[in-house]
N, C-alpha and C positions, 0 to 999 in steps of 0.2 A: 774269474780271469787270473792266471797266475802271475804273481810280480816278478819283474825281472829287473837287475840292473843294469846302467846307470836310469835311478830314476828319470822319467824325463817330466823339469821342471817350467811351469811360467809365473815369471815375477810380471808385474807393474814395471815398468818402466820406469817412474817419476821418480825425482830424486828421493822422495820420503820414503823409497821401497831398497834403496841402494843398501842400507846397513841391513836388511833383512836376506838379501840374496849374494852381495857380494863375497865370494871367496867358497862358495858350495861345490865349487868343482874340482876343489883341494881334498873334497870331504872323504875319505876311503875305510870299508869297514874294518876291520878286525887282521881280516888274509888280504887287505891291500886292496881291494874294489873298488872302483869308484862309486860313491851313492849318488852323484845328480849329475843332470848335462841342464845346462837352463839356458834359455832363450827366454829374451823379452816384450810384453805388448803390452797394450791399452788393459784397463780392468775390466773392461765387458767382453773382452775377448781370452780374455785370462779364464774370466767364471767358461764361457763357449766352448774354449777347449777343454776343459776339465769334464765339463757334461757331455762332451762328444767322442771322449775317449784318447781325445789327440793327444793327453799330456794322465802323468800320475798325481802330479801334486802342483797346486796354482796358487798365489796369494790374489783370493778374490776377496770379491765387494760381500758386504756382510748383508746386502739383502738379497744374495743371489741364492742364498744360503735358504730363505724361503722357500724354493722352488725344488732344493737337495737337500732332504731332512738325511737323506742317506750320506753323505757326508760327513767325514770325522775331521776335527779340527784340531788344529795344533795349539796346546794350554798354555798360557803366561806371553807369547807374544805376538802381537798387530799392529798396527793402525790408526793412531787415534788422537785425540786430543782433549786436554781438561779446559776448554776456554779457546779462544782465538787459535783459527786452524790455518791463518792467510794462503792457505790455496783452494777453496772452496769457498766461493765469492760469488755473492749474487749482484752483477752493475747492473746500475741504470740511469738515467738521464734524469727520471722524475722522483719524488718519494714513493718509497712501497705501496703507501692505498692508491697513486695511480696509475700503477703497471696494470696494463691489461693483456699484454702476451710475453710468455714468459719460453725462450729457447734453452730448452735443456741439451745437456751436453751427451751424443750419442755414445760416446765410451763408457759413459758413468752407468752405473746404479744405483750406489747405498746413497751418493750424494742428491741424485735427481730426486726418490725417494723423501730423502730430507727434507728438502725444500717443499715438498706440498704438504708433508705431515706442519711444515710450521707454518704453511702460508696458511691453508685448512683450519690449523689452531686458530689464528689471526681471523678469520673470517672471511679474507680475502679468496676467491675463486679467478684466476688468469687466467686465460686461453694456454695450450703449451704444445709449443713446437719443437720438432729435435733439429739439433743443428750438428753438422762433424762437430769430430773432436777439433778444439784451436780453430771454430770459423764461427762459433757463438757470440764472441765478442763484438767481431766486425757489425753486426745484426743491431746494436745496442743503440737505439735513436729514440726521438718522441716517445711514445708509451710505451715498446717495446726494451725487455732487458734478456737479458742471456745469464746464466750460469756458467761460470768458469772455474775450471777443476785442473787441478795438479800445477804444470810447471808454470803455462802459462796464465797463472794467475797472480805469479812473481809482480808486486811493485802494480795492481793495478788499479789501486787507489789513486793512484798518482793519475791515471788517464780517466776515469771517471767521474762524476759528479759523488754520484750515491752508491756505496759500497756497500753490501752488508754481510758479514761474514757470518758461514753457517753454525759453525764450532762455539762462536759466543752468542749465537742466537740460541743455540740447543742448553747451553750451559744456563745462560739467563731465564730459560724456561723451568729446567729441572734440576739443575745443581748436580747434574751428571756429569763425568764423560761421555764422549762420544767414540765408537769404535768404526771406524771406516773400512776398512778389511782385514783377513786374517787367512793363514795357510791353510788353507785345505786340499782332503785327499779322497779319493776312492776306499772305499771299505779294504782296509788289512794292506794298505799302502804304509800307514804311519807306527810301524814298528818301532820299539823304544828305541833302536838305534838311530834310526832317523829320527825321530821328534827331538833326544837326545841332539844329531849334531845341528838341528834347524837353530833350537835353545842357544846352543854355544857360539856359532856365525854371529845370532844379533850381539849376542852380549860381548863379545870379543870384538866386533868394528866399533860398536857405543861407545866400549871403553875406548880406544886404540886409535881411531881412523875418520871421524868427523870432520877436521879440519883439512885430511889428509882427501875426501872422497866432496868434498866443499870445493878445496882448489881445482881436483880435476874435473870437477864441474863446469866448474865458471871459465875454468879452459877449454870446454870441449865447445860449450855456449858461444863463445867468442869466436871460435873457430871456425862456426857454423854460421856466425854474421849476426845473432839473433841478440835480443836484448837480454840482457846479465844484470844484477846486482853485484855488490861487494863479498870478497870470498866471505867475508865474520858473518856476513848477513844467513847466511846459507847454511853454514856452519854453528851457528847460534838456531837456524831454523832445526838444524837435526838435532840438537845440543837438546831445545830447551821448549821447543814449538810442541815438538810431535812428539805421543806419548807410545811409545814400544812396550809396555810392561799390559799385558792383557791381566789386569791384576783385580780384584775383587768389586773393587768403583766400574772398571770396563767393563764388567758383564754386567753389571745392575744397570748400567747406561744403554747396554746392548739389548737385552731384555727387555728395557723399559719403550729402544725406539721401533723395535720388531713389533710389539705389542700392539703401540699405541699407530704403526701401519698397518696392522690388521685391523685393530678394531674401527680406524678409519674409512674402510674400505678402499683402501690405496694398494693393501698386497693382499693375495688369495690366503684363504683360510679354508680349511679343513671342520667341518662340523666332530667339535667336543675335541678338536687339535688344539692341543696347546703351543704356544711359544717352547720350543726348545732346543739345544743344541749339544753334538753329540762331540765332547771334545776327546779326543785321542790322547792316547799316554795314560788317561786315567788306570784304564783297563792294566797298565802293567803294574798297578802300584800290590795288586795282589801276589804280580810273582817274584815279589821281594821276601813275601812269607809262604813258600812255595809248599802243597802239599807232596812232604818229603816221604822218603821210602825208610817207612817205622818199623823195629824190630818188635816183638810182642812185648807189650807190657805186664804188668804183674799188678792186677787191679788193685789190691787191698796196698801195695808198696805204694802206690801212686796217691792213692787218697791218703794215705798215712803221713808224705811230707809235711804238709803245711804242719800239720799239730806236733812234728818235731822239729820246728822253725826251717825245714828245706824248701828251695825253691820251687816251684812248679815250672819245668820249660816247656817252650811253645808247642812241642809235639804233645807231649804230656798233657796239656792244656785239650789238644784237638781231641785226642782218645779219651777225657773224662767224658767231654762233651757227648761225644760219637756214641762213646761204648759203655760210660759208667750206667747200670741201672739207677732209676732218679731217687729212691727211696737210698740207696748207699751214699749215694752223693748229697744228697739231703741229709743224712750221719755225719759224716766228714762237714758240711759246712757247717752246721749246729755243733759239732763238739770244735774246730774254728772260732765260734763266737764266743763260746762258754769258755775259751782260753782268753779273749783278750776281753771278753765282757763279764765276768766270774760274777759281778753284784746280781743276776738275774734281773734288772731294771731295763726295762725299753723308755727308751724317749721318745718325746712329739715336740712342736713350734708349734704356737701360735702368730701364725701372721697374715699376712692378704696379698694375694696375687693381682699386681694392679698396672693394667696393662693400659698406659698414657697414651700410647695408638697404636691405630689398627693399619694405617697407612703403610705401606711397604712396594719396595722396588722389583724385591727379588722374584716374588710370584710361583715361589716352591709348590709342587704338585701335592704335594703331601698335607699342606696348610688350609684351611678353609676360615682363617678365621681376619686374612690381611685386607684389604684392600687398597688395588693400585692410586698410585695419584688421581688426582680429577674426578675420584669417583666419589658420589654422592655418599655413601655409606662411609667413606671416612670421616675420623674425628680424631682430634686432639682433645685431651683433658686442659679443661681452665684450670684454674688456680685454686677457685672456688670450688669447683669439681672436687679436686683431690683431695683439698683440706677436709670435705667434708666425710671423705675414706679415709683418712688418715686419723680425722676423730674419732668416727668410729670404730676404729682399729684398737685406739689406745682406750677406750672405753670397755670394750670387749676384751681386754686382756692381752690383748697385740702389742709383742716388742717389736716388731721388725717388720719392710717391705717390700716383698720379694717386686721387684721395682722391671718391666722387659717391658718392651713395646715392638712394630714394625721399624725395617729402614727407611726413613720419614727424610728424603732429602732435602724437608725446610727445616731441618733441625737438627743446627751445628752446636759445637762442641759448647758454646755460650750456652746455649739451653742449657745443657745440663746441670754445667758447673749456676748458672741462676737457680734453679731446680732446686737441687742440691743444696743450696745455704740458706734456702728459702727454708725447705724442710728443717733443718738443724736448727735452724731461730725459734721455728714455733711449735716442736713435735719431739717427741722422746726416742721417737722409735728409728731402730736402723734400718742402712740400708744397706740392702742386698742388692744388686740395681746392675741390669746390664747385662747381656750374654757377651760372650768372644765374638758373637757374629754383631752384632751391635757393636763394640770395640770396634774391629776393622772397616767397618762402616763409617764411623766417626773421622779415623785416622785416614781415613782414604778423601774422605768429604772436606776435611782439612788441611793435606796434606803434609801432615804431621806424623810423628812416630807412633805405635801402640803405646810406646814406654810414658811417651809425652802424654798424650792422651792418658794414660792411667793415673800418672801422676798430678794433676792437674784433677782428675775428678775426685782422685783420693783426699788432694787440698780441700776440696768444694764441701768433702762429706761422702763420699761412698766407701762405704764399712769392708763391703765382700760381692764378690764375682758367683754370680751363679753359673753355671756350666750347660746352658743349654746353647742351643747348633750343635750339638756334637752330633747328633745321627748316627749314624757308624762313621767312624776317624779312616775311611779308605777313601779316595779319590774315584774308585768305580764305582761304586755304592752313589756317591757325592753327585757322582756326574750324569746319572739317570734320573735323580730325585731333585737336586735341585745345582743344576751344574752352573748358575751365577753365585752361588755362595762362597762364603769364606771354603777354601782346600781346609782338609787337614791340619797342614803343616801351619799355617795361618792360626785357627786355633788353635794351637799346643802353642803355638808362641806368644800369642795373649794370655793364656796363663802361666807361663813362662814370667814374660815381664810383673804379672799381678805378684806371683807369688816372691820375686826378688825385691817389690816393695814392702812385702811382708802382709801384703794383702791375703786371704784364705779365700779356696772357691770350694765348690763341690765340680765333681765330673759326672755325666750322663752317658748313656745309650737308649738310642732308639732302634729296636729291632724291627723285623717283617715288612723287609724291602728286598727281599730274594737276595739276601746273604750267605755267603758259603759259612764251614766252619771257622776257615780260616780268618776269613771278615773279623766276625766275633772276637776271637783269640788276640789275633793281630789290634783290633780297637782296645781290647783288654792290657795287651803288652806295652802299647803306647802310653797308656796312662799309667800304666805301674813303672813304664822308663822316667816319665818328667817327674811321678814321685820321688821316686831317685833320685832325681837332679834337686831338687826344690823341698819336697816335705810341704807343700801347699795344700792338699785335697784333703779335705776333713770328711769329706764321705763318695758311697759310689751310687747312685740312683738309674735302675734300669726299669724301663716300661715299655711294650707292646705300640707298634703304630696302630692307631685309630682311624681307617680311614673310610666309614660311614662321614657323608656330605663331601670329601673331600673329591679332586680330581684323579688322587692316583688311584689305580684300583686295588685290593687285597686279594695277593696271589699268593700270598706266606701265610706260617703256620704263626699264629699269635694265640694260641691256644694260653691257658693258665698252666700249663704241663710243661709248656716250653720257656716260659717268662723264672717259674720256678729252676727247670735247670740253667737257665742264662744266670739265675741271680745266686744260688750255688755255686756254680765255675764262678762267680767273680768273689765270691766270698772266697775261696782258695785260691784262685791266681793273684790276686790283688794282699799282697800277704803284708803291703807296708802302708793301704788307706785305714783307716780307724774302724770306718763306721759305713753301714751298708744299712741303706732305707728302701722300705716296702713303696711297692706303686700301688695303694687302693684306687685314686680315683681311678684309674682304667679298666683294674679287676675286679674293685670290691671289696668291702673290710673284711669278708668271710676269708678269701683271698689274702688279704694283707696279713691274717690271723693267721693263717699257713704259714704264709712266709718268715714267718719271724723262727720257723723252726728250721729254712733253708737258709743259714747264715745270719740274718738280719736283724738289727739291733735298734732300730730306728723305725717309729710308725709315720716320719713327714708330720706332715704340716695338716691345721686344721683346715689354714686356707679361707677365710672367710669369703673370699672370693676370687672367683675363676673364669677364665673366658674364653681360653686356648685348647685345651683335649676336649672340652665340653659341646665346643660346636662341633667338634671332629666325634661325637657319640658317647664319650663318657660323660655319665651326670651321677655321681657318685657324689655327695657331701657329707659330712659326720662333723657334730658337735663334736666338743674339747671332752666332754662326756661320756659321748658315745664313742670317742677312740679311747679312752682310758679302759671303758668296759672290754672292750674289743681287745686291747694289751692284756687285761686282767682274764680274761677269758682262753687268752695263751699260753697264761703259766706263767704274766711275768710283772712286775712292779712297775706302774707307770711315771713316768717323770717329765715334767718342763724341760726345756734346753732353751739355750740359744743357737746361732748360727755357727761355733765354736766347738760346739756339744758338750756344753759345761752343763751342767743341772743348777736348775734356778726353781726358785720357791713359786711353787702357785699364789697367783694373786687371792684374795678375799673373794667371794663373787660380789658382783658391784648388784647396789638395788637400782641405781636410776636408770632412767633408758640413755640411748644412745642422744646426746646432745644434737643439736639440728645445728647445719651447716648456715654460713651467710646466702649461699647462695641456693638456687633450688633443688628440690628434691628429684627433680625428674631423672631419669635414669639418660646417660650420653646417647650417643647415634652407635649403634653396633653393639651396643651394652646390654645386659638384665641385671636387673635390682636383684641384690644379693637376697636369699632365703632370710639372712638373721637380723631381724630389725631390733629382738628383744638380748642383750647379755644375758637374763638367765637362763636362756636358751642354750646358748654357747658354755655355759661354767654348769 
């Protein structure tokens, strides 16, 4: 159906919708158009017209959203709240075990919804009747209670016995946010330009017009006869209540309560349908690096920059890619290496991948190895647990622990920093600890800054940042594969602030998720601009998605042909990271042995153990041994590092065995007991 303008829009009515819609009919494009005409209603009638065609774009209820996977949504702003939402109120006369009929609010959705996913939790099963909108309350006697939603649910504690609000019942539950609606549109309605002015309305009333859209509130209320609060109250409600910012905690909040209404049988599911949601605007972040109209290049000129210290630009970048033959290109980045790496020395780490949980919010397609809350197969590592990997580490010649887990929303920022000094008292070894996506998890769960957040675990003992979430660094990519995660721009600014501590990370790419060229380049150019700014990245690490077991499926090329040219182009583009590491466990050391002739200087890590690619179908392991054979077997001098890529002296091989932990041997819940029980296996 072709779009036309002025869109025509429906907001929510209720004052918590005002700073999202007010001023949209000021909005005009480019040559002066108007983009919106809006009219207001109820949210169930909001989501109605949208699915019936009466309108382009509605801010609806976020479980209506269930029913319209076709819908594209507008990114960074909704609805919602971190804790106490006081208009989404369940009264009643008696305590909650002895409501037996419960009048839900005909207007609502997301919130009616709510309500049984947590009464359901609770155990409690009510009868439930719909009652209008604003006639629920009247209903409120003996055993029976009503849910009350939006305005008038203003001050109604005050008429009540028993109140209990949904926003700090969901909060108390999961240590989420909760997302109550958000803009949505018909397929190829939310053009950047629109998504652009939606963005700019909220954040320009937030700042500007609170108190200014409070007063004419409580004026209009008054006028109309009806009960009001105090203008601050109202104005403190939009200020500080409701949360506008659809920001990396709302989708994990959102996700996690869409989820846990499916798997309750409260909203329809789709056999092998996952949770997902298709947010808009993503999709433009590619035509910011636009496949441009390129003049021919001169193949052998192009490969030749880097090894005369010139820059590779973005087109230049597309065309190796597209057009270099892989064996020229694989020239160019070996004689690359052999410029900034002349000793002929490949390095390795010894260390262990030890992933403290599996527990996670986010529920990426791509992932098989998390598990949501409440599910039996999750676990936390004890204490005992880890010491007793931690011994073994250092006994095995382990300096270091590449330290990542799921987003675990029973574990704030205290953990860590406990965690953290725990290790430093009793262990040698460092730590590498925490992705960016972990980062803004923390800071979001806390609400706290990244900066604060970094700085505070760097007090605690965290050495260095490792670089995984990156996937591909575009927001369309982002927003197919796992669109509740940290954006982009979120990542680069976690390491951003790491590296202005002086903290080092590494950067990643994960390919073969129907990436264009320009995906690649554009993630490639990203990371070479914050080098730029920072000088933080002591290496680049690219590997192939693995998606045996997983839920997404493999429709991309992840061939060994294509991981080799991906990691060539970044040995040339990437002209100011040091150090470029092989991905064996996904390819294979035979694989990894190649690679070190396509740029790469770095064999990774021996890894004593792994739990992340390996459920996703890599089961590659290799003794400290067996990678040195594998380096020497390439042509080149094998060497220790650390995290740094300093070369450090091989330990002695130890004769004793690995010392036994305090606590048991058994392997966690989700876990397999690593291969190397004996070090001189590993030496």
């Amino acid at each position: 159906m072709p779009i036309s303008l002025p869109l025509r829009v429906r907001s929510v009515s209720f004052l918590n919708a005002h700073p999202l819609y007010r001023g949209l009919e000021a909005c005009e494009t480019a040559t002066g158009k108007s983009l919106f005409s809006v009219e207001t209603a109820l949210p169930g009638s909001c989501a109605d017209d949208l699915a019936q065609g009466r309108c382009d774009l509605a801010l609806v209820p976020v479980a209506s959203y269930l029913a319209h996977p076709e819908w594209e949504v507008v990114p960074g702003i909704g609805i919602g709240c971190r804790g106490p939402v006081e208009t989404v109120m369940l009264a009643s006369s008696v305590p909650l075990e002895d409501i037996r009929v419960v009048h839900l609010d005909a207007a609502s959705r997301t919130s009616n919804l709510l309500l049984q996913v947590l009464l359901r939790a609770r155990g409690l099963a009510p009868r439930y009747e719909t009652a209008p909108h604003g006639q629920g309350e009247l209903r409120v006697k003996a055993r029976s209670a009503a849910l009350v939603i939006g305005d008038a649910a203003f001050g109604i504690r005050d008429r009540h016995t028993h109140c209990y609000d949904l926003g700090a019942w969901w909060f108390e539950r999961t240590r989420l946010p909760f997302v109550f609606a958000f803009w949505a549109g018909r397929p190829g309605v939310l053009t950047i330009e629109v998504v652009e002015a939606l963005q700019r309305t909220a954040e320009r009333n937030l700042q500007k017009y609170p108190e200014r859209m409070a007063g004419e509130y409580r004026d209009l209320r008054i006028a109309k006869g009806l009960r009001h609060q105090p203008e601050h109250m109202y104005a403190n409600y939009l200020r500080k209540v409701i949360r506008y910012r659809l920001d990396t905690a709302s989708r994990e909040g959102m996700v996690e309560f869409l989820a846990r209404a499916r798997e309750s049988g409260l909203a329809p599911a789709t056999e092998g349908d996952d949770v997902h949601v298709r947010f808009a605007g993503a999709q433009y972040t590619a035509a910011s690096m636009p496949r441009r109209s390129r003049p021919p290049f001169d193949l052998m000129r192009v490969l030749a920059k880097p090894h005369t210290n010139e820059r590779l630009e973005f087109d230049e970048g597309i065309f190796l890619y597209e057009s270099a033959p892989l064996l020229a290109l694989a020239h160019a980045a070996d004689t690359r290496r052999q410029a900034l790496h002349p000793d002929g020395v490949v390095s390795y780490i010894v260390d262990r991948n030890v992933n403290y949980t599996n527990i996670c919010v986010t529920r990426c397609k791509f992932c098989n190895f998390y598990a949501p809350p409440g599910s039996e197969h999750g676990y936390v590592l004890s204490r005992e647990e880890l010491a007793q990997k931690f011994r073994e580490t250092e006994a095995l010649g382990g300096i270091q622990i590449l330290l990542q887990g799921g987003l675990n929303p029973d574990l704030g920022l205290a953990y860590y920093e406990d965690l953290f000094r725990w290790t430093k008292r009793n262990f040698t070894l460092k730590l590498h600890a925490l992705s960016p996506t972990e980062i803004v998890h923390i800071a979001d769960l806390e609400d706290l800054s990244i900066g604060e957040v970094l700085r505070r675990l760097a007090a605690a003992g965290m050495d260095s940042l490792p670089g995984g979430g990156a996937e591909i660094l575009d927001d369309e990519i982002r927003g197919r594969i796992s669109p509740f995660k940290n954006s982009t721009d979120e990542w680069l600014e976690v390491m951003r602030q790491a590296h202005r501590l002086g903290m080092r990370s590494t950067a990643t790419m994960v390919f073969g998720f129907q990436e264009t060229t320009e995906h690649i380049v554009a993630h490639l150019d990203r990371i070479r601009a914050l080098q730029d700014e920072t000088g933080g990245f002591t290496a680049f690490i690219a590997w192939p998605f693995q998606a045996e077991n997983t839920r997404l499926k493999l429709r991309d090329d992840t061939s060994a042909d294509r991981y080799l040219r991906v990691q060539a182009l970044a040995r040339l583009y990437l002209d100011n990271v040091p150090n470029i590491q092989v991905s064996w466990p996904t390819l294979g050391p035979e694989i990894g042995e190649l690679a070190l002739r396509f740029g790469a200087n770095d064999f990774g890590s021996v890894m004593i153990e792994e739990n992340v690619v390996s459920t996703a179908g890599a089961h590659f392991m290799l003794t400290a041994r067996q990678i040195e054979q594998h380096i020497q077997q390439a042509g080149f001098v094998p060497r220790r590092r650390n995290m740094q890529y300093d070369h450090i002296e091989s330990p002695p091989r130890p004769a004793a065995t690995v010392p036994a932990a305090a606590a048991s041997d058994r392997p966690s819940a989700g876990e397999q007991r690593v291969p190397h029980a004996d070090p001189a296996q590993l030496e």
